[in-house]
GULUM-497184 format. One record per residue (C-alpha): x, y, z. Coordinates in steps of 0.1 Angstrom, whole numbers. Layout:
<atoms>
+-------+-------+-------+
!  east ! north !    up !
+-------+-------+-------+
!     X !     Y !     Z !
...
+-------+-------+-------+
</atoms>
This chain:
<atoms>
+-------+-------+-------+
!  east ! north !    up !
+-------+-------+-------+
!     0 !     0 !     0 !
!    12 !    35 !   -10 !
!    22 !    61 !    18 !
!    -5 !    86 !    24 !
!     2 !   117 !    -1 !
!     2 !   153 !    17 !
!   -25 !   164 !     1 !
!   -39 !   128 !    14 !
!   -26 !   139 !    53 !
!   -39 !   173 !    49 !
!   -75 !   163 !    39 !
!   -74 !   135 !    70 !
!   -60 !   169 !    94 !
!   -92 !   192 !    77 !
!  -119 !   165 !    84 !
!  -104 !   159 !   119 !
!   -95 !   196 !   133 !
!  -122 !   200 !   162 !
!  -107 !   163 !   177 !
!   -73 !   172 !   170 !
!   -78 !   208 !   188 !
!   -93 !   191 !   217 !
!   -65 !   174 !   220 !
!   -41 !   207 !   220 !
!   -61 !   225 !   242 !
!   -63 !   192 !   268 !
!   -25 !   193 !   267 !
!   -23 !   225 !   276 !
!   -46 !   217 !   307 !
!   -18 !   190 !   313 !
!   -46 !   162 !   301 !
!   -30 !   137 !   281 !
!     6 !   154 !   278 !
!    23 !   125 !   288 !
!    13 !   104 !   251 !
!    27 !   138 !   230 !
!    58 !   137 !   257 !
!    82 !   113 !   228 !
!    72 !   135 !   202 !
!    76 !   169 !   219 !
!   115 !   157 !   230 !
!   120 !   141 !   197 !
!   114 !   178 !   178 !
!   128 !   198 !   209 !
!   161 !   216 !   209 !
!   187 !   184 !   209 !
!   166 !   164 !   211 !
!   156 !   174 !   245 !
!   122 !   181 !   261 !
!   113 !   217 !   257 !
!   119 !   241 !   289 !
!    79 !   244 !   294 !
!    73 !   211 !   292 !
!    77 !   205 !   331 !
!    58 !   239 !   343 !
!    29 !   226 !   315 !
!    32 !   190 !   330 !
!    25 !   196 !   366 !
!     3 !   223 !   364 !
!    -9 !   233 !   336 !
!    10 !   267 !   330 !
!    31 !   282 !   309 !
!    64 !   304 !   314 !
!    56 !   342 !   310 !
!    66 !   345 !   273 !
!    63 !   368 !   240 !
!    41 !   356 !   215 !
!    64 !   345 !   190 !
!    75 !   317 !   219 !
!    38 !   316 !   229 !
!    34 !   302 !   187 !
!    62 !   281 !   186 !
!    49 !   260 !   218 !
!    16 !   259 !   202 !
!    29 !   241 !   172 !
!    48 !   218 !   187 !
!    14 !   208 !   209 !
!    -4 !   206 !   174 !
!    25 !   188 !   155 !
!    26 !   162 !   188 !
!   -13 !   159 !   187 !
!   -14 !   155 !   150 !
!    13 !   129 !   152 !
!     3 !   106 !   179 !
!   -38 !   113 !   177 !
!   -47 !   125 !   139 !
!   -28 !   102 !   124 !
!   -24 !    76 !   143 !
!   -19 !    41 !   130 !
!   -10 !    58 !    96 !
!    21 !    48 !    84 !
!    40 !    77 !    77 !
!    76 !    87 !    89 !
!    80 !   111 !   116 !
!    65 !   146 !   113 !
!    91 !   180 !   114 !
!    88 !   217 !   122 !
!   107 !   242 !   101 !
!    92 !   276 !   100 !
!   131 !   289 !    78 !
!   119 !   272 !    49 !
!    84 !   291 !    46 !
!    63 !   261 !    53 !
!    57 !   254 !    91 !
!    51 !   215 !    87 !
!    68 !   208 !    58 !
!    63 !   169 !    57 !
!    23 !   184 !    52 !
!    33 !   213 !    32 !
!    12 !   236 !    58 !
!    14 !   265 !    75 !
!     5 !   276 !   113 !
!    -8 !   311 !   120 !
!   -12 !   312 !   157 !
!   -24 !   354 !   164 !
!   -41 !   364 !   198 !
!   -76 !   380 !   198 !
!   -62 !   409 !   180 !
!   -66 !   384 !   151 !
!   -32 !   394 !   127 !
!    -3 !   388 !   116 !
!    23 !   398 !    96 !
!    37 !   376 !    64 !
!    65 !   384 !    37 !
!    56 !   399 !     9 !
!    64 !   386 !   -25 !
!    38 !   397 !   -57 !
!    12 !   420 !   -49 !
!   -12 !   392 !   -69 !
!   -15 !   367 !   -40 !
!   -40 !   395 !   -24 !
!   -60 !   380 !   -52 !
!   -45 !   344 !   -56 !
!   -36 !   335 !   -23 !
!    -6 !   317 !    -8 !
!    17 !   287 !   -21 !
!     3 !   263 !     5 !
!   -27 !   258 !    26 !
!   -29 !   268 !    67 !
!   -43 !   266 !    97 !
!   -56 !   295 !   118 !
!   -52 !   291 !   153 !
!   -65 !   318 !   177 !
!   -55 !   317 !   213 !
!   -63 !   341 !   242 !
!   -29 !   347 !   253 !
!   -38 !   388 !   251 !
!   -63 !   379 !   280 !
!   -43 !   352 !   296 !
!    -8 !   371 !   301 !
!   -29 !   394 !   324 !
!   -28 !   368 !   348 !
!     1 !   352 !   364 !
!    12 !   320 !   362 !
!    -4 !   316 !   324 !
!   -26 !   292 !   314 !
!   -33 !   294 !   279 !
!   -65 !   279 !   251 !
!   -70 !   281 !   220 !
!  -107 !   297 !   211 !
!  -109 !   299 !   177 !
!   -96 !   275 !   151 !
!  -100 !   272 !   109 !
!   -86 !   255 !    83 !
!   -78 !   275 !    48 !
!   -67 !   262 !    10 !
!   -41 !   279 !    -3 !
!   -66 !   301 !   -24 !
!   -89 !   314 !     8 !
!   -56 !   329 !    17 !
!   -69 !   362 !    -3 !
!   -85 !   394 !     4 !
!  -121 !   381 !     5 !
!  -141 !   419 !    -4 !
!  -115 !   426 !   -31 !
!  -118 !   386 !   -46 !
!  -159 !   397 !   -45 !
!  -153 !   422 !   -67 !
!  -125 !   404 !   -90 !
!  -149 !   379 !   -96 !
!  -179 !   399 !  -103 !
!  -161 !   415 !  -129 !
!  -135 !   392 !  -142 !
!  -155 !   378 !  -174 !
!  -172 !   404 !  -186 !
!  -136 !   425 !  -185 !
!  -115 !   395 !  -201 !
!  -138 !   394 !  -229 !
!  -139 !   428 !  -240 !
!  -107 !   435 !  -236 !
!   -79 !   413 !  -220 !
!   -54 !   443 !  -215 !
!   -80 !   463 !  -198 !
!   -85 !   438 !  -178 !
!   -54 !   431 !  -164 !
!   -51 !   468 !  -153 !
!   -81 !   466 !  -137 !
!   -67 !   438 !  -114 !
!   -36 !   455 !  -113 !
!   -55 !   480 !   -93 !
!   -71 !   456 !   -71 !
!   -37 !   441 !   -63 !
!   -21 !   473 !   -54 !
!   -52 !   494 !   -37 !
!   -47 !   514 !    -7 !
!   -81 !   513 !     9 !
!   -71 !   539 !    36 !
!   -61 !   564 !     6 !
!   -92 !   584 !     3 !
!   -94 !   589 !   -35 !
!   -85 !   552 !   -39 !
!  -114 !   540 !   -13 !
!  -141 !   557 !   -32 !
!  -126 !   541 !   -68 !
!  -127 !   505 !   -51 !
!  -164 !   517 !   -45 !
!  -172 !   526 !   -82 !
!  -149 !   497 !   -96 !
!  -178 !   474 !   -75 !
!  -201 !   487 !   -95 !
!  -192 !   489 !  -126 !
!  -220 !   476 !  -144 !
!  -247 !   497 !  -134 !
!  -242 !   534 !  -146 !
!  -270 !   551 !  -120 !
!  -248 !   535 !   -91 !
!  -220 !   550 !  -104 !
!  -235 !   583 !  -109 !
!  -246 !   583 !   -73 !
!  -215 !   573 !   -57 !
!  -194 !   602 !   -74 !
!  -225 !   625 !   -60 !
!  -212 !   606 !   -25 !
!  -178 !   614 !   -27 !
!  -189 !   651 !   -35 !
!  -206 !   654 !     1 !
!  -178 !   630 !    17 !
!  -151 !   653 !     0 !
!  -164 !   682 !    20 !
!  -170 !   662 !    55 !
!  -138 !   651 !    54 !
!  -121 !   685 !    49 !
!  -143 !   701 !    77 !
!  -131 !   669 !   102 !
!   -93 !   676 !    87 !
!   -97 !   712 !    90 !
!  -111 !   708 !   128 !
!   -76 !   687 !   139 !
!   -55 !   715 !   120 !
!   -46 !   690 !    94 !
!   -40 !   694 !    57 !
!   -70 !   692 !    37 !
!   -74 !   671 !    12 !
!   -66 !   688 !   -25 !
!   -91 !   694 !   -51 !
!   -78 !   674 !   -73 !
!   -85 !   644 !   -53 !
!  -122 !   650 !   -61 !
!  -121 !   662 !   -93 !
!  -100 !   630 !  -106 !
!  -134 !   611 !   -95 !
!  -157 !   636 !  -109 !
!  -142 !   640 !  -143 !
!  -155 !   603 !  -147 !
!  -190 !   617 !  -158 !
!  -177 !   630 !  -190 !
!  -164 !   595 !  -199 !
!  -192 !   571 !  -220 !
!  -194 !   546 !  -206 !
!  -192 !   554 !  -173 !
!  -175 !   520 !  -165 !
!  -142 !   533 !  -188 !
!  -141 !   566 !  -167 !
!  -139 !   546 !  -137 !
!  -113 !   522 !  -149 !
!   -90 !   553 !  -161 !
!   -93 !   570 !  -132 !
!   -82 !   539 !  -113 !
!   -53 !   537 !  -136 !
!   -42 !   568 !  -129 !
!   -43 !   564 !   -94 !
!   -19 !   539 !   -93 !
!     3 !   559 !  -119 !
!     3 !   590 !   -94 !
!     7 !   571 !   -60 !
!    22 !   539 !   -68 !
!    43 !   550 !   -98 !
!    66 !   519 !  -108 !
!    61 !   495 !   -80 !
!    24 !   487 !   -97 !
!    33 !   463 !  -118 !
!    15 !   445 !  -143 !
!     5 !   405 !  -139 !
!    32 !   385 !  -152 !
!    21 !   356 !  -179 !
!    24 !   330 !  -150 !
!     3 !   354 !  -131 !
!   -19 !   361 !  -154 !
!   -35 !   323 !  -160 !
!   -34 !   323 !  -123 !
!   -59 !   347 !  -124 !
!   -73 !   333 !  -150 !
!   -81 !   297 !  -131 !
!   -83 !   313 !  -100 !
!  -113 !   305 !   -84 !
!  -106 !   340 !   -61 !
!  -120 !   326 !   -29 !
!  -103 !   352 !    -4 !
!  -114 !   347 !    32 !
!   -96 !   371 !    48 !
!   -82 !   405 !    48 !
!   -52 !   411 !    30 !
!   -37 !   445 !    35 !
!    -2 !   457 !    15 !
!    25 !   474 !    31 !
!    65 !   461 !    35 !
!    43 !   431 !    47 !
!    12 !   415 !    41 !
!    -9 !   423 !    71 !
!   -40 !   393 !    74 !
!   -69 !   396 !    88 !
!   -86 !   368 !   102 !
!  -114 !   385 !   122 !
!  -139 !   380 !    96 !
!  -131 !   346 !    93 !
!  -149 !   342 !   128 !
!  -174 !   373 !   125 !
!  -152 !   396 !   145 !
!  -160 !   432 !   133 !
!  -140 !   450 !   158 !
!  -104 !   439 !   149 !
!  -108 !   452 !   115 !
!   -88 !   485 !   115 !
!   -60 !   462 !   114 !
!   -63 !   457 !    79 !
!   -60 !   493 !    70 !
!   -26 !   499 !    51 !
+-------+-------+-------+
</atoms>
């Protein structure tokens, strides 16, 4: 009989997450610790049982740690519990951690993301497209409570929240919306067109005020009274926003920034205003770090079945946002850029 594949290991982890979580969160109650204890000394430092393996043993507490450390202990619980409960009676060679090579359990080609309630983190940034197309490999979400939990001394830590995501949920879910509302009428007309038009979803700003109100229009591209009504918006918001700006003794925002979204009405159709005018948004802000799909890119885009689940914010990092994966409004200004 054939070893199990990873995609094979993978699909057994998906359909077995709430058992396998139970087990993680029993170990780190110190309930069943003892069966992970081979495991967790076999994948510790030299190949010795990890320093909070004692403190956790006896009673159920952790050492008063950053949450970088607070992560790696959690995937070395999961790996463990994965290991000896998941897959047990599978015949498959031991099981590794190496976050250096991009991939946290690379024997399952799968990544661990293990934020507090805040509900982020941070992830290297290589093509603005995989805000569309996602990552390389598939994850888990983990969610623990440490923020809550450090308040109190010794800690005792849980995890409260837990998902599994393909490689393609690993997108910006309201920009994917939009993508894929668009994407065949665009790629027929006019395949250029269209590939500057997702060029500007890749490289969007959303806290950039003339940007925002362009993602707005770009939604609706296809209905010419809601675009006249949203540039009659941004008319009433333009001023709002220079009284509230005016009122903290900031700069106002310049003319221009409204009239770029006005001039749009003299365009027929509407729908080609609104796709210049996002072009030349990303001419004037991002210059020449908005880059146009490459061809590999491109049929990515193509296939893709733009999925996103999260939020995917651009900056020197991608910034994701997993609050909405778990209907958690109130963590969402951390996906502004």
């Amino acid at each position: 009989m054939s070893a199990p594949t990873k995609e094979n290991l993978r699909s057994k982890l998906a359909e077995n997450l709430d058992e396998t979580m139970k087990v993680v969160n029993r170990a780190l109650r110190s309930k069943g610790l003892a069966k992970l204890r081979p495991v967790l000394q076999r994948i510790g430092r030299g190949r010795q049982l990890p320093h909070w393996f004692d403190g956790l043993m006896k009673d159920g507490v952790l050492p008063n740690a950053d949450g970088k450390t607070i992560g790696s202990i959690v995937e070395m619980l999961l790996l463990a519990a994965i290991e000896t409960h998941t897959f047990a009676g599978m015949r498959i060679p031991p099981l590794k951690i190496n976050p250096a090579r991009g991939v946290d359990f690379p024997d399952l080609g799968l990544g661990v993301k293990s934020p507090s309630k805040n509900f982020c983190t941070s992830e290297p940034y290589f093509s603005a497209y995989e805000r569309l197309l996602g990552s390389s490999h598939d994850i888990l979400v983990l969610i623990t409570d440490y923020q809550d939990a450090k308040r109190v001394q010794p800690l005792r830590l849980q995890i409260i929240h837990w998902r599994y995501l393909r490689a393609t949920q690993i997108a910006d879910q309201g920009l994917c919306k939009i993508a894929k509302k668009h994407r065949g009428r665009l790629v027929a007309e006019d395949e250029g067109r269209a590939q500057r038009f997702f060029r500007f979803l890749a490289y969007i700003n959303q806290s950039d005020w003339r940007a925002a109100r362009l993602l707005r229009m770009v939604d609706d591209l296809k209905d010419d009274v809601l675009l006249q009504r949203r540039m009659e918006t941004a008319k009433k918001e333009f001023a709002k926003t220079n009284g509230e700006r005016m009122k903290k003794g900031r700069v106002p925002l310049p003319d221009s920034e409204l009239d770029a979204l006005q001039n749009i009405a003299h365009v027929r159709p509407l729908y080609l205003g609104v796709l210049d005018a996002a072009e030349n948004w990303l001419a004037e802000v991002c210059r020449e770090t908005a880059r146009a799909p490459s061809d590999a890119e491109w049929k990515a885009i193509l296939a893709s079945p733009l999925e996103g689940a999260i939020g995917v914010s651009l900056a020197l990092q991608w910034r994701y946002n997993f609050g909405r994966l778990f209907d958690v409004e109130a963590v969402e200004e951390c996906a502004d850029e």
